[in-house]
C-alpha positions in Angstrom: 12.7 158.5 -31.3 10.6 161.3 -33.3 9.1 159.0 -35.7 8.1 156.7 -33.1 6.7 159.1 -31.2 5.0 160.8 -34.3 3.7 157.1 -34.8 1.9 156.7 -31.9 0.4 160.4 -32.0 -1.3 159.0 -35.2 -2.4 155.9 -34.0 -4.2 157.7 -31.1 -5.6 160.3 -33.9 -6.7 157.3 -35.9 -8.8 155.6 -33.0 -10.1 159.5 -31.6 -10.9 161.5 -35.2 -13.2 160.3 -37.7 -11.8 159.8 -40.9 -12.0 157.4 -44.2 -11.3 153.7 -43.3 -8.5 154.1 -46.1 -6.6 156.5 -43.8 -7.2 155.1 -41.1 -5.7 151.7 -42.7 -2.4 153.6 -43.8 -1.7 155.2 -40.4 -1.6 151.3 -39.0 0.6 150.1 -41.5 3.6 151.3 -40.5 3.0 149.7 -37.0 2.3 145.8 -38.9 5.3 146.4 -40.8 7.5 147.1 -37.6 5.1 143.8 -35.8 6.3 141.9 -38.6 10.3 143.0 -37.9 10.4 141.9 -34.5 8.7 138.7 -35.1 11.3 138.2 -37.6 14.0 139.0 -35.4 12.3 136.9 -32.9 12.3 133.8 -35.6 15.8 134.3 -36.5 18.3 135.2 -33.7 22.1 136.4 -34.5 24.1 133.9 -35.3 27.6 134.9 -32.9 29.4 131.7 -34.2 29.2 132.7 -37.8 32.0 134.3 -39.2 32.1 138.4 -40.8 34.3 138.9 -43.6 37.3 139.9 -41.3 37.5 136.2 -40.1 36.2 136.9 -36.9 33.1 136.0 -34.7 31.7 137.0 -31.9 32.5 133.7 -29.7 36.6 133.9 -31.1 36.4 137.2 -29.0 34.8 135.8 -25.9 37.1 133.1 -25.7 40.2 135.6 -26.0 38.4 137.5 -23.2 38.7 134.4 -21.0 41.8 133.6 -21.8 43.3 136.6 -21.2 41.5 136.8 -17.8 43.2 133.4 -16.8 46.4 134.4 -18.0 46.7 137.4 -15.0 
């Protein structure tokens, strides 16, 4: 939460104080990288069918949820 916070403080300094255009470009770069992360997290979701190295996925455990339900 600090660094994001910190983050924005230099955004706003980078708008308010002037200052040499290559600065001002490297204060904005961490906020395109962390753009670019959510698009790719938007672009490809979590796959919950696949399975982890255990053998397990994260539908297997629904459907023992809902079975277990039924069974009381």
């Amino acid at each position: 939460m600090y660094k994001a916070f910190n983050t924005f403080i230099d955004d706003i300094f980078a708008f308010i104080i002037t200052m040499p255009t290559a600065h001002r470009l490297a204060c904005f770069r961490d906020d395109i990288v962390f753009v670019i992360y959510l698009y790719q997290r938007y672009l490809y979701p979590v796959d919950r069918t696949r399975v982890n190295e255990f053998g397990q996925s994260f539908e297997d455990e629904k459907e023992k949820k809902e079975e277990s339900k039924k069974d009381k």
